[in-house]
TIVO-640119 format. One line per field, with one value per residue: residue in one letter; x, y, z of N, C-alpha, C, O in turn; residue number from 1. Coordinates in Angstrom, 2 decimals, padded with zeros to 5 digits. Example, Ala and Ser with C-alpha at 12.3 -4.5 7.8 and 13.67 -1.06 7.14 Angstrom:
2
type = [A; S] $
neast = [013.19; 012.85] $
nnorth = [-005.69; -002.25] $
nup = [007.80; 007.08] $
caeast = [012.30; 013.67] $
canorth = [-004.50; -001.06] $
caup = [007.80; 007.14] $
ceast = [013.20; 012.90] $
cnorth = [-003.30; 000.03] $
cup = [007.80; 007.87] $
oeast = [014.24; 013.41] $
onorth = [-003.32; 001.14] $
oup = [008.46; 008.04] $
seq = [1; 2] $
This chain:
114
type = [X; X; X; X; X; X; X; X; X; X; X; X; X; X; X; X; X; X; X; X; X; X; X; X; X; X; X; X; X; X; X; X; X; X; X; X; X; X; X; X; X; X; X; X; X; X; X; X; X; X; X; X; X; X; X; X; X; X; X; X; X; X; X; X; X; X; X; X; X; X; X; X; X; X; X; X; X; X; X; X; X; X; X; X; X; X; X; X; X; X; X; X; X; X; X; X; X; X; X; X; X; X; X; X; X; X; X; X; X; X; X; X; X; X] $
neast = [009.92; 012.14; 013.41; 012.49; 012.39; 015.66; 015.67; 014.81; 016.70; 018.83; 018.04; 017.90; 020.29; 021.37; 020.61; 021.18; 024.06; 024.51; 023.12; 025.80; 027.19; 026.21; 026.43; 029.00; 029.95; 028.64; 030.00; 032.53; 032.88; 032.76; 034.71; 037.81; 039.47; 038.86; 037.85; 039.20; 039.17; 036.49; 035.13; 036.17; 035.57; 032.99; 032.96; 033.89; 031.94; 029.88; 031.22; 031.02; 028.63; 027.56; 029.06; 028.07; 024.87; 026.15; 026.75; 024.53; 022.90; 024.11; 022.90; 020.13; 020.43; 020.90; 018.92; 016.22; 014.87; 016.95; 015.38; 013.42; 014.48; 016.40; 014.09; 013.45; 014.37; 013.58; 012.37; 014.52; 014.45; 012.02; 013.15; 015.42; 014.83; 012.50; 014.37; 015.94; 014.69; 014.28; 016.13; 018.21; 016.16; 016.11; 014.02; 010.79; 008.97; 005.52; 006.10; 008.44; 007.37; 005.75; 006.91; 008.67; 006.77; 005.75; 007.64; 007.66; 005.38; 005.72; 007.60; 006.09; 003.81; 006.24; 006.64; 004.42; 002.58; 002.45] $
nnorth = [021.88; 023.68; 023.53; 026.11; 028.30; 028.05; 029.54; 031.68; 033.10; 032.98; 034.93; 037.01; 037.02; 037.96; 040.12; 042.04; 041.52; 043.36; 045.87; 046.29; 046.88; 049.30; 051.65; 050.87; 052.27; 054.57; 055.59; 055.53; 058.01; 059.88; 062.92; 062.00; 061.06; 058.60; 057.07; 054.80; 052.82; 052.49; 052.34; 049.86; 048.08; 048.36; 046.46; 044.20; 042.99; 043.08; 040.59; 038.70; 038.76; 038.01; 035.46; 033.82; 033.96; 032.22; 029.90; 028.66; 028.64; 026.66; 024.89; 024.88; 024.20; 021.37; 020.71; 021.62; 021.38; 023.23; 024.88; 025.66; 026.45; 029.03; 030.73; 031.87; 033.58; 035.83; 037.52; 038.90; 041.46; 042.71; 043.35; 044.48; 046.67; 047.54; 048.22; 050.03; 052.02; 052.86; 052.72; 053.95; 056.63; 056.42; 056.92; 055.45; 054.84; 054.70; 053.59; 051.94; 050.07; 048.48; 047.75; 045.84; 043.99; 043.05; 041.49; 039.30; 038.50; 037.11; 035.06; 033.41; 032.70; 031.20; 029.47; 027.82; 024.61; 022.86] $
nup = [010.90; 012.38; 010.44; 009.27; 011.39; 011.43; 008.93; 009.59; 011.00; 009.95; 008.41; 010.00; 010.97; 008.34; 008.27; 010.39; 009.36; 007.26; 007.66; 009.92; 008.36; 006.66; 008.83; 009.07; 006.63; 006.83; 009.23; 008.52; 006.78; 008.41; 010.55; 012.48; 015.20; 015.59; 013.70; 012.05; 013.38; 014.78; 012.19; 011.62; 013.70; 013.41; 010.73; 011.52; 013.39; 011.26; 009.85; 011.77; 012.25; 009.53; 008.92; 011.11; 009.70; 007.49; 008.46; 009.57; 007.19; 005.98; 007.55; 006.94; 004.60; 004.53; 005.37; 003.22; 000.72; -001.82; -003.98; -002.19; 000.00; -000.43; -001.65; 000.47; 001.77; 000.86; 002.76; 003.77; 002.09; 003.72; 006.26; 005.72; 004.97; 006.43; 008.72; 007.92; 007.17; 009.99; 011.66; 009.98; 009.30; 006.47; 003.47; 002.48; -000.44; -001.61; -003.94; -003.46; -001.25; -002.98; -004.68; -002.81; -001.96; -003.95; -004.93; -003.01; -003.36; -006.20; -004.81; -003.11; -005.48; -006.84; -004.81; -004.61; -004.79; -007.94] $
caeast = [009.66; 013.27; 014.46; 012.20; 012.84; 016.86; 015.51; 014.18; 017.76; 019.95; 017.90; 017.84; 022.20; 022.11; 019.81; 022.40; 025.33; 024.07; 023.21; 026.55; 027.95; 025.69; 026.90; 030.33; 029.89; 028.19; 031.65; 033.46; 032.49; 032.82; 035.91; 037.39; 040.30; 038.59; 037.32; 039.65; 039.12; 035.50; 034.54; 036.42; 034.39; 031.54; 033.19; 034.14; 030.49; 029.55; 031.82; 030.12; 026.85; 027.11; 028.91; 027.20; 024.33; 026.43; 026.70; 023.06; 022.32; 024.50; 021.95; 019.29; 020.25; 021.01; 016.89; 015.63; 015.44; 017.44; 014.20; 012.16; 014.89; 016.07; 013.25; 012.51; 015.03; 013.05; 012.16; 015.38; 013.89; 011.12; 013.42; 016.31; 013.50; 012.17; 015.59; 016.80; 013.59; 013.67; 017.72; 019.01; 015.46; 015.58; 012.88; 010.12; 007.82; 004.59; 006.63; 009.54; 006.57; 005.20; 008.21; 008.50; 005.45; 005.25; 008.78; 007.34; 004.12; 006.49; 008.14; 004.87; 003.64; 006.72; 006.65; 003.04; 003.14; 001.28] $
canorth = [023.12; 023.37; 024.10; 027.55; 028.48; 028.05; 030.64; 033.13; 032.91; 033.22; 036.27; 037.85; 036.91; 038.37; 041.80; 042.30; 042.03; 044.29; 046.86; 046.90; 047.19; 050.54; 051.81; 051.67; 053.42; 055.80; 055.82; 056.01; 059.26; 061.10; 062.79; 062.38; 060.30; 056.88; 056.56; 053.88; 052.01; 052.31; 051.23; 048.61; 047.55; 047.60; 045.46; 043.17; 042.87; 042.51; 039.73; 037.86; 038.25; 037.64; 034.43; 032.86; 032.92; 031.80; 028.67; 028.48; 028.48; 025.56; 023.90; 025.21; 023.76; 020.06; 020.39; 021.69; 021.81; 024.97; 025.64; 025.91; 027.73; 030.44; 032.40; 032.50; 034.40; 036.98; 038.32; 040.13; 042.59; 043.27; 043.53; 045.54; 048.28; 048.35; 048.51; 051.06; 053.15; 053.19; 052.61; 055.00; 057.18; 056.53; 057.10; 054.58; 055.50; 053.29; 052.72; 050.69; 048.96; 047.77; 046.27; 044.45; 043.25; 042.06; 040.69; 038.57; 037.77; 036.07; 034.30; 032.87; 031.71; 030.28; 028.42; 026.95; 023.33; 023.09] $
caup = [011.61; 013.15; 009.10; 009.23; 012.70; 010.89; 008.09; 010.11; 012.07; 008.79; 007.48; 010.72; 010.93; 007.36; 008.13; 010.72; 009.23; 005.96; 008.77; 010.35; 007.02; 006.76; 009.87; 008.70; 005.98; 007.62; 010.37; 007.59; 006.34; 009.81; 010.39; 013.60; 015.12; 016.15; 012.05; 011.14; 014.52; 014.99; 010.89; 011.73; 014.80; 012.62; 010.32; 012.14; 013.80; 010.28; 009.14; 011.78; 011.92; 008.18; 008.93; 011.80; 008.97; 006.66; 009.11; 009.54; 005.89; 005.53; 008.24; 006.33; 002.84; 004.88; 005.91; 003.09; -001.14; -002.31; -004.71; -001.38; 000.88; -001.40; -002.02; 001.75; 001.95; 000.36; 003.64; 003.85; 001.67; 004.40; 007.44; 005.76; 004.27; 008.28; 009.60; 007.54; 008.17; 011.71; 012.14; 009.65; 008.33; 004.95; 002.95; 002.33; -000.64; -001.49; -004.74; -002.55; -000.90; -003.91; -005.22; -001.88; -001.79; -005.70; -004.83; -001.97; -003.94; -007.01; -004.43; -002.87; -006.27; -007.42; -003.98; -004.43; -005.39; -009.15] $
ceast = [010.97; 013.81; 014.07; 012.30; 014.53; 016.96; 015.30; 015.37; 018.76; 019.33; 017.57; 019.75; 022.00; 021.83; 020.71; 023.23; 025.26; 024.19; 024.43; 027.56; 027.95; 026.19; 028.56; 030.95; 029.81; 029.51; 032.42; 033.81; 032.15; 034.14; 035.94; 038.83; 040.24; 037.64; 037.78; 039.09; 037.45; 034.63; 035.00; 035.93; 033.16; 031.68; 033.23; 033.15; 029.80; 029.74; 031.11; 028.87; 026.92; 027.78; 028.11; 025.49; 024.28; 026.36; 024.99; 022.47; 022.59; 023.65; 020.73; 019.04; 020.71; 019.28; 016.20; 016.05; 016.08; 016.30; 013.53; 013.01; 015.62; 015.39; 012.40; 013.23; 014.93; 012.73; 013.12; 014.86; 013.29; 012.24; 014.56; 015.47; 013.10; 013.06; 016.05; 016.01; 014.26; 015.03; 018.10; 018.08; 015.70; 014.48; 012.36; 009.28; 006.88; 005.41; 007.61; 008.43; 005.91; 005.80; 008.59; 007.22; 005.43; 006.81; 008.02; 006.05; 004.62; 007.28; 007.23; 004.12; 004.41; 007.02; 005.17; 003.24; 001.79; 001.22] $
cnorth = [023.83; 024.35; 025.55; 028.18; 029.12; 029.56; 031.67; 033.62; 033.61; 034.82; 037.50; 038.37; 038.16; 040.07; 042.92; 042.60; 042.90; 045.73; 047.46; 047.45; 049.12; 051.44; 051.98; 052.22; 054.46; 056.83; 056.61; 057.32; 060.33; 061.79; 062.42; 061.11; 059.10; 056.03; 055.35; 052.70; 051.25; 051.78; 050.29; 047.64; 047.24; 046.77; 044.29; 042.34; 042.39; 041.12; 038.44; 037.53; 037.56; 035.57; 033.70; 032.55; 032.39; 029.97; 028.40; 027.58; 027.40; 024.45; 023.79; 024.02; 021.83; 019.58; 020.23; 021.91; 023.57; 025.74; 026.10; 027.24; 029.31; 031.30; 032.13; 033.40; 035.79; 037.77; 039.15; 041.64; 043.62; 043.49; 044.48; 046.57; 048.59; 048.54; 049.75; 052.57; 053.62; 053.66; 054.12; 056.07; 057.66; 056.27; 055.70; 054.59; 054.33; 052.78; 051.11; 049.99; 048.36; 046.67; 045.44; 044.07; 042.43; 041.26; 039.34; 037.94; 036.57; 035.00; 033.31; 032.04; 030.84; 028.88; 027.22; 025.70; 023.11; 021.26] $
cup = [011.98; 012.01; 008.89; 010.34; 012.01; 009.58; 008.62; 010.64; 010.70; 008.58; 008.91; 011.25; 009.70; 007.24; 009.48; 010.43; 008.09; 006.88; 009.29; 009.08; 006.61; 007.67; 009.69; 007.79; 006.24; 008.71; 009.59; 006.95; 006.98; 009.72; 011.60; 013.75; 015.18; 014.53; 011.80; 012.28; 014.82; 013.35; 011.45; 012.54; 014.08; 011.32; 010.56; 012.78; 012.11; 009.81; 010.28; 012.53; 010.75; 008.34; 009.85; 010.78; 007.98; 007.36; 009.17; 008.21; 005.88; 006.57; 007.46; 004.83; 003.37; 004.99; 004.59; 001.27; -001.10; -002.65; -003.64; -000.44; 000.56; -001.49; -000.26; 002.09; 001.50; 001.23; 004.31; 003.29; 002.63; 005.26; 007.16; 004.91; 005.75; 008.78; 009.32; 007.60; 009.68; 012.17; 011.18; 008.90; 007.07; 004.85; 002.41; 001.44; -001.22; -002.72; -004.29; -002.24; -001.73; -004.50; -004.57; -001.87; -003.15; -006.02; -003.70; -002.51; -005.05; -006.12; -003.66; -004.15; -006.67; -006.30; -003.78; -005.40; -006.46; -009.40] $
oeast = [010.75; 014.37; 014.92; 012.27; 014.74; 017.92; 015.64; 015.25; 019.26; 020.09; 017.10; 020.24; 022.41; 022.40; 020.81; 023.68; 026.40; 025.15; 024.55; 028.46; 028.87; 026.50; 029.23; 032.11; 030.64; 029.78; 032.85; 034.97; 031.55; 034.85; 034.88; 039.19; 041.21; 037.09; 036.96; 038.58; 037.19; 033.70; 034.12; 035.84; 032.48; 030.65; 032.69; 033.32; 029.26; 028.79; 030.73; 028.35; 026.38; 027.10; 027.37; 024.90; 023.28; 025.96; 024.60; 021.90; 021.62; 023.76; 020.25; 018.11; 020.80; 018.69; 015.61; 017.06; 015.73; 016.00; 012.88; 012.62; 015.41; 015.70; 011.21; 012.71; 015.76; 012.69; 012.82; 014.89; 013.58; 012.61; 014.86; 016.10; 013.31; 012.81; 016.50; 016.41; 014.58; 015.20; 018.24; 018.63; 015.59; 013.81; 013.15; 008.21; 007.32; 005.54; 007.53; 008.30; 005.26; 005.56; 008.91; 007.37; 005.09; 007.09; 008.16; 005.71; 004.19; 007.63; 007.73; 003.82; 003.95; 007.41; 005.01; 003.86; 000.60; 000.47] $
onorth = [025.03; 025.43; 026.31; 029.33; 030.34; 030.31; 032.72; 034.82; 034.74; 035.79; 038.63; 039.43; 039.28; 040.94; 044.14; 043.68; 043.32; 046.50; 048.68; 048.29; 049.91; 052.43; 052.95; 052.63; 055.34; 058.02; 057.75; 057.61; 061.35; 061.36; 062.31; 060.41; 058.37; 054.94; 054.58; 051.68; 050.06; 050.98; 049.61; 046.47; 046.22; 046.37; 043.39; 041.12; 041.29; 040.44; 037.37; 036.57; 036.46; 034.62; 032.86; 031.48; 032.02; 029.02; 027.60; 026.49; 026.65; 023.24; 022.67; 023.41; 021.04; 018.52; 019.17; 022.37; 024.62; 026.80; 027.10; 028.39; 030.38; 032.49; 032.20; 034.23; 036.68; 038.93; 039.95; 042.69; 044.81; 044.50; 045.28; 047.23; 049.70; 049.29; 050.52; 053.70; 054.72; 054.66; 055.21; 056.62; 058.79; 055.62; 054.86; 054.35; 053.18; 051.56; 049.92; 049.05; 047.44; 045.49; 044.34; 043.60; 041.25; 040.62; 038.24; 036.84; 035.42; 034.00; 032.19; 030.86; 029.73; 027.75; 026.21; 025.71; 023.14; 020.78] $
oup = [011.78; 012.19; 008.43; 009.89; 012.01; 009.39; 008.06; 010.87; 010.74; 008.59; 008.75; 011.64; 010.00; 006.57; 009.48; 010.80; 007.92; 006.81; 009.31; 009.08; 006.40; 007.00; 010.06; 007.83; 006.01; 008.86; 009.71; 006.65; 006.61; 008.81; 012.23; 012.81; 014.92; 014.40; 011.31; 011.82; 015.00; 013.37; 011.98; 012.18; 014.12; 010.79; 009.92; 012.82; 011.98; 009.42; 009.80; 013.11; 010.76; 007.96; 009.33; 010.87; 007.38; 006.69; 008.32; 008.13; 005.76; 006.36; 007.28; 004.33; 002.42; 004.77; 004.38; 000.75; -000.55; -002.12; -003.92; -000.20; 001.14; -001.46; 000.04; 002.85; 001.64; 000.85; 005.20; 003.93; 002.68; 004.66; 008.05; 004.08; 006.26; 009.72; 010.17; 007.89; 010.12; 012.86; 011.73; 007.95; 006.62; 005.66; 001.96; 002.01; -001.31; -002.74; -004.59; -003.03; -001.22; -004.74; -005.04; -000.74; -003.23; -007.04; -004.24; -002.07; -005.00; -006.73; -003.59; -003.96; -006.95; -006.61; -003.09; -006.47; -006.15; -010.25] $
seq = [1; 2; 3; 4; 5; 6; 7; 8; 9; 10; 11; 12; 13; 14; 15; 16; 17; 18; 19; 20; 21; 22; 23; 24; 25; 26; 27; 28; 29; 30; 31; 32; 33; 34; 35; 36; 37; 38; 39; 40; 41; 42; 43; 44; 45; 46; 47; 48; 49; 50; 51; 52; 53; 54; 55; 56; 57; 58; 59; 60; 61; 62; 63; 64; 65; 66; 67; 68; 69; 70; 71; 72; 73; 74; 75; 76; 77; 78; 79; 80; 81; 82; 83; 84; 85; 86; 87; 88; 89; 90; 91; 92; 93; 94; 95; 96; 97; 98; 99; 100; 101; 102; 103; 104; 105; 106; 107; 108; 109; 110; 111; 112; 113; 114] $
């Protein structure tokens, strides 16, 4: 239980640090005098979110087969498509939701034990 609890943790570290990544792009492309200072704040916020679930993962892959924890990680998809909605309104159209969804459906069969 503990090892998905650990997944939900990594892909919530990793939908984070993708985010601040966005964000300083976004900085980046302001003008203004605090540009170099403030990307870099959201770099730096990036580098670790992204590691703390880079540490995770490596708890993750002690718990659990790669084949199994890998494609749970498919639920990045879902949380950086709602983030980036809500956080930065980009567009959502049912096409994108299809492809997450029939991304998240291949990863559901290839997780069912035959």
């Amino acid at each position: 239980m503990m090892a998905y609890v650990l997944v939900m943790l990594v892909s919530l570290f990793t939908c984070a640090g993708q985010l601040c990544q966005k964000q300083a792009a976004q900085t980046w492309d302001r003008a203004g005098n605090q540009r170099v200072s403030t990307t870099l704040r959201w770099l730096y916020l990036a580098v670790i979110f992204l590691g703390l679930g880079m540490l995770l993962w490596l708890n993750v892959l002690q718990r659990l087969p790669l084949s199994l924890a890998y494609p749970m990680l498919s639920l990045n998809f879902v949380l950086v498509t709602l983030a980036a909605r809500w956080l930065f309104n980009e567009p959502t159209t049912l096409r994108h939701w299809c492809g997450v969804v029939s991304i998240m459906l291949g990863i559901l069969l290839m997780s069912l034990n035959s």
